[in-house]
N, C-alpha and C positions, 0 to 999 in steps of 0.2 A: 308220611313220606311216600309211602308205595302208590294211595288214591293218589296223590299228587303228580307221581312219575307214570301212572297208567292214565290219566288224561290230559298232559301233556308229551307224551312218545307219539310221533306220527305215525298214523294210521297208513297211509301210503308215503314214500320219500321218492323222489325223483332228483335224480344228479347229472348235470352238464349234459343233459340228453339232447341231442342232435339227430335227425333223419335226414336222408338223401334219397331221392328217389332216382335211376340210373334211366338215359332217355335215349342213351344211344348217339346219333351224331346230334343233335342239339345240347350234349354236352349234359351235367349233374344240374337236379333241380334240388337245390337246397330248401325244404321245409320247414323246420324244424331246427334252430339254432340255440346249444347248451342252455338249454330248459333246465330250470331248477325250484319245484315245488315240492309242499309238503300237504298232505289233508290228517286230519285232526280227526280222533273221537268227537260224536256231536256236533258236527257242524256242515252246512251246505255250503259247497262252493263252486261259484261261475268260470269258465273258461270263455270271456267275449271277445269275440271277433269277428273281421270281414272273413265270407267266404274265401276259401286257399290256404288261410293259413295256420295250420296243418291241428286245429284245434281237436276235428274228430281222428285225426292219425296218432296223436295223443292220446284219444281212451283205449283205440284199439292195441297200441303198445304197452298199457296199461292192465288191459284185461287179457295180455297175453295172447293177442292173436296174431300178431304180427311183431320181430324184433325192430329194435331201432339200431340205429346206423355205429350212434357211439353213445357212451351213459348209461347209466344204471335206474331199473325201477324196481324198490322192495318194496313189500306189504307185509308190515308187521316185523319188518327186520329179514326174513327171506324175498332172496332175487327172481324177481319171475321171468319165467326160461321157459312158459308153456301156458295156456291159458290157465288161469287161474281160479282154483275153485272156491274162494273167497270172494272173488267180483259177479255179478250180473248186470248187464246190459240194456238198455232200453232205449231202441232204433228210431229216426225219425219215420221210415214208414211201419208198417205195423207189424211185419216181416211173421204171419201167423200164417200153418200150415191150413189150406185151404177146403182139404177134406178130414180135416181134425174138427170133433165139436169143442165149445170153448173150456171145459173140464180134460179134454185129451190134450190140447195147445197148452196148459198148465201144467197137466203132469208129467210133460214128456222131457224136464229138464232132471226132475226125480228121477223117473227111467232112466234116462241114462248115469245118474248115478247109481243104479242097482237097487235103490229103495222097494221095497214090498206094496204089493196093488193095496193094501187096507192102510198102511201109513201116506202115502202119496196121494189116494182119494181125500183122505181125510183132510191134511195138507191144503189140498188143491181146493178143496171146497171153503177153507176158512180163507183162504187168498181171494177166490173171489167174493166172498161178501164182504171182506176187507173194503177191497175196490169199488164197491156200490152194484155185481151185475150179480146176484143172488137171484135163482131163476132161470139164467139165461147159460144153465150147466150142459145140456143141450143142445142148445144152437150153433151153429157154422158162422166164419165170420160172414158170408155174403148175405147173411140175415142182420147185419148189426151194421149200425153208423160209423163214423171214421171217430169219434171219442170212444167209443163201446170197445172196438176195435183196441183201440189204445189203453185202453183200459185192462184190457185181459193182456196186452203184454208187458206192464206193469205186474200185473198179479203173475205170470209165468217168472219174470224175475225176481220177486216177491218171497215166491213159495220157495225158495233153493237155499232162504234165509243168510246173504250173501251179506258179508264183513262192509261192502263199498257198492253202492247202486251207481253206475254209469249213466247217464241219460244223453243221449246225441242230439240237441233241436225235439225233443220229446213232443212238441204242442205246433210245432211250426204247420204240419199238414192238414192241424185242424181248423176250423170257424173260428173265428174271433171270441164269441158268444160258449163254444164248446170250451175252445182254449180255455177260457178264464175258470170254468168252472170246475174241468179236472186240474188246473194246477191252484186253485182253491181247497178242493179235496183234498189232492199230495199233501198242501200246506198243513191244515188241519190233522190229518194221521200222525206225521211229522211231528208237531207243535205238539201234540197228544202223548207223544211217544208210542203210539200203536203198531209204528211200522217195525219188524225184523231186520233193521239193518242200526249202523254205526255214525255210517256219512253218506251225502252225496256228493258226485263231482259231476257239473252236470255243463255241457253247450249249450250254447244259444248267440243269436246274433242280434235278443231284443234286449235293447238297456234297462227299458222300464221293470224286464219281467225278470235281469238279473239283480237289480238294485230289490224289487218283490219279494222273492226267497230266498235271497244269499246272505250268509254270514261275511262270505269275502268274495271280492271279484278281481279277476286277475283278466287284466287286459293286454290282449295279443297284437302286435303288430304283423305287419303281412311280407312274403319275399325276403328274407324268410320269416316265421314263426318265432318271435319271442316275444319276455314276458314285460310289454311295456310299463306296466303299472299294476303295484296291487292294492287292493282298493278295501279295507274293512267298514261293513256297513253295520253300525250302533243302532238302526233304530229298533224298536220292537213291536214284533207280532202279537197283535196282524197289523201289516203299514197299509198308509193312506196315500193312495197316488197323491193326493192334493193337499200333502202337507207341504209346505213351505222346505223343511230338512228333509222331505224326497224329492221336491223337482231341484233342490240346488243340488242333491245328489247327482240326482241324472244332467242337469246340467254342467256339472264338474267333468264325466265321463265322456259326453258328446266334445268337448274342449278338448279332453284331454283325444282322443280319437280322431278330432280334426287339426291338433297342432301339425305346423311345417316341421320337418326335419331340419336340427339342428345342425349347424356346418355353412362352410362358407360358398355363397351360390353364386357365380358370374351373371352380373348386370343382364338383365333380358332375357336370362335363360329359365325357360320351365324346371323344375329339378326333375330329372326322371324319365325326361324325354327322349328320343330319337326312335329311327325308325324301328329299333328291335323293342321299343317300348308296349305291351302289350295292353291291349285298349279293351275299354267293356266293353260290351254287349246295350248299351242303352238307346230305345228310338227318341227321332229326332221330335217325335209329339210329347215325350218327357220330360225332355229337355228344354224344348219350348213353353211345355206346360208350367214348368218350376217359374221359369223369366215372368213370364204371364203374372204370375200364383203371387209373386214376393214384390213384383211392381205394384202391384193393386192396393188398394188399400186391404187389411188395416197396416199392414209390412214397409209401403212405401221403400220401395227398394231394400229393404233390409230385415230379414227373419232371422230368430229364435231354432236353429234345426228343428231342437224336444217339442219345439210349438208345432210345425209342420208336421212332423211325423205321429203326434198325438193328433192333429185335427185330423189326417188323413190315414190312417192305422196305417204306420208304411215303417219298416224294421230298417236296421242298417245297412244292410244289404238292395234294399231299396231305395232310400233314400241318397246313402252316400255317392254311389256311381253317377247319380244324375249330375250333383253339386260336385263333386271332382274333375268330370265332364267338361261342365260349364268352367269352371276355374281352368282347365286345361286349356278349353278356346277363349278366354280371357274374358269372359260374360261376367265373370262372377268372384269373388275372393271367398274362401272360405277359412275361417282360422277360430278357436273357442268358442266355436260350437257356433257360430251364426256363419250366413250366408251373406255377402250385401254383394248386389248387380255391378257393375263398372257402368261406364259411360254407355257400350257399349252394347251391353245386355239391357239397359233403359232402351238404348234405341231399338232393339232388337222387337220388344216387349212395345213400344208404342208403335212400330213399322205395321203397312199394311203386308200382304202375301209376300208379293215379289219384293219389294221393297227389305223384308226379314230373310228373304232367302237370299241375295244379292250380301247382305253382311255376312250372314251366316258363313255364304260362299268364303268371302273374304276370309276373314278368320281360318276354316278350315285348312286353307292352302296354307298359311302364314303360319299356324301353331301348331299343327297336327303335321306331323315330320312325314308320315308314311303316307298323307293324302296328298302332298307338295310333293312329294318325291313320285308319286304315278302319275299324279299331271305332269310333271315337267319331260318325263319319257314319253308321256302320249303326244306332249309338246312337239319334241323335237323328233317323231318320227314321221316320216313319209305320209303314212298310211293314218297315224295318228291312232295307232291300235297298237297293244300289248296282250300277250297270255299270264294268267293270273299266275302260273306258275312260275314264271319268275320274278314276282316279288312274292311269294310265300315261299321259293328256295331261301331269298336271301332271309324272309324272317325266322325259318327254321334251320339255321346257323347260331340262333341266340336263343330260339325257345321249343318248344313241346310242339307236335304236328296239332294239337287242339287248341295250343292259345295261338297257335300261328293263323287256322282258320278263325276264331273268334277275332282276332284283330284284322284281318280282313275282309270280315262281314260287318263288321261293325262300322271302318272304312266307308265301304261299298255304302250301306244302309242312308248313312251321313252325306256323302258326294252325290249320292240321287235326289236327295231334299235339297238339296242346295241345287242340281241343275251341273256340278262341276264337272261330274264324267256319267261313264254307263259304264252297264256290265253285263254282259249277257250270259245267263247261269246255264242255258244249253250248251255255250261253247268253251266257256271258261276263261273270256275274253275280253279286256276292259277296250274302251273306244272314244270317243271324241263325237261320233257322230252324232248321236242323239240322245244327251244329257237329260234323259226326262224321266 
């Protein structure tokens, strides 16, 4: 009974946890809505999600660096009220001190525990040959690759022998080629049982490489942050991208990450739209590239997501904004994980130049509320000129001074490829003059 109750009592508990972040006159930005997970002895788990939502504001509440707004987070049955010397952390950039050699960037988490120079040397030296940089006790990180790099802050976590490894997007900054072969190793240590720790909870925005090493995957929706779906993944290590029961895996999760919101939606209306609606950041060569990409053969109007973003190593945070985009200006449907063109996005994709930019045009004004709602002002005034500040006052009434600029460059970006308005960035002036 006791093994029984000490490998099923959660390792970490998390209850109805909520975060707000406070923004001033644009009002509360709700992150993080009554979250409620648990992590387990022995086992790895994914937090997947688009950028925003509030997945890394979750480890950090976690690892006690920051409180949350409302809910509780224990480790081991005590509430953490302070950073916690149970968790260590592992950044998506390398965050190593710069005039430390890679044996001082190790032990300097022991030092600040008070550990003694001949236990924390020793420590610190079995951490890094742990990690594969045995040798490299010596060198600076500006002597070492951006995996090396990552590596030694793996073994600086490592060596604190911490109850829960954190990992924020751990592999996102590296190569492809690098990527694969340090979260190979992790796996391996892991699987081995080599590593000093219990569990991990770790981010990422790649499906294939959460379905890879997770036991469970908990997928996050965005605006705010919760827990859409959780996912336990049965197969065993080591998996094979090109099993059959891992691409239906990861094709289940792309579905489940491109379903519509559920509820009832008025005839012709986008869900989600208007002009406070805040828009990526995607160019209009991406956008067009996708139309292009999915018209052609072998897609014929209609892809696979998991297929495009494997032929083209493109995560979700890459991929998604395009195809959300395009579904926004009615180019494209996106719904269980495929894409398929509309009528629309064919012609788009067989048009020559002007021809693609004339629709484009079209659309923009018709579907996109905030670029209809500046031409129609530059419409109807005199001069046929407006300042930008007054449509990013009215956007920042609804959102953040950053998503307000993000959605009006993104705007801006879109209405010049199309020819619709201009903008001129010395003056901060939109105009009619010369759309080019």
């Amino acid at each position: 009974m006791d093994v029984l109750a000490t490998t099923t009592a959660p390792l970490v508990e998390i209850g109805h946890l909520s975060h707000v972040y406070r923004q001033g006159g644009a009002g509360d930005h709700a992150v993080l809505d009554d979250v409620n997970l648990t992590l387990r002895d022995n086992e790895i788990v994914a937090l997947l999600g688009r950028s925003g939502c509030g997945k890394s504001t979750l480890l950090r509440i976690i690892a006690g660096l920051m409180p949350a707004t409302s809910g509780a987070v224990a480790i081991e049955g005590e509430p953490v009220t302070a950073p916690a010397p149970q968790v260590a952390m592992v950044f998506q950039s390398f965050a190593l001190f710069p005039w430390l050699t890679v044996l001082e960037n190790v032990e300097i988490g022991l030092e600040a525990q008070g550990i003694g120079l001949d236990e924390r040397r020793q420590r610190a030296i079995a951490a890094i040959d742990l990690i594969g940089l045995d040798g490299y006790e010596s060198a600076y990180p500006k002597e070492l690759s951006g995996g090396m790099r990552q590596r030694v802050g793996l073994a600086r976590a490592l060596v604190v022998h911490p109850k829960v490894l954190l990992m924020d997007e751990p592999f996102s900054a590296l190569d492809v080629l690098t990527a694969e072969t340090l979260r190979t190793d992790l796996l391996d240590l892991w699987c081995e049982g080599r590593m000093p720790i219990q569990s991990i909870l770790m981010v990422t925005h790649n499906i294939e490489e959460a379905v890879l090493m997770c036991d469970r995957i908990l997928v996050f929706s965005s605006n705010p942050g919760r827990i859409l779906a959780e996912i336990k993944v049965d197969l065993p290590q080591p998996r094979n991208r090109l099993e059959p029961n891992f691409r239906a895996l990861v094709d289940d999760i792309y579905a489940r990450m491109t379903a519509r919101p559920t509820g009832k939606v008025s005839h012709g209306v986008f869900p989600g739209t208007g002009i406070s609606m805040v828009l990526p950041r995607v160019s209009p060569n991406r956008l067009a590239g996708l139309m292009e990409l999915v018209a052609a053969e072998p897609y014929n109007g209609r892809a696979d997501l998991p297929a495009i973003a494997g032929d083209f190593l493109m995560e979700v945070d890459d991929l998604f904004p395009v195809a959300e985009t395009l579904q926004l200006l009615r180019f494209a449907e996106v719904e269980h994980g495929d894409i398929r063109l509309t009528e629309a996005g064919k012609r788009f994709a067989r048009a020559a130049l002007d021809e693609g930019k004339r629709i484009f045009a079209q659309h923009l004004v018709t579907y996109v509320p905030l670029a209809g709602h500046i031409k129609r002002v530059l419409d109807e005034r005199a001069g046929h000129r407006a300042p930008a500040s007054r449509f990013r006052d009215e956007l920042e009434d609804s959102m953040s001074e950053e998503q307000a600029d993000q959605t009006l460059r993104a705007v801006i970006s879109w209405a010049r490829y199309a020819e619709v308005f201009a903008y001129d960035e010395d003056v901060g002036v939109f105009s009619l003059e010369n759309p080019t």
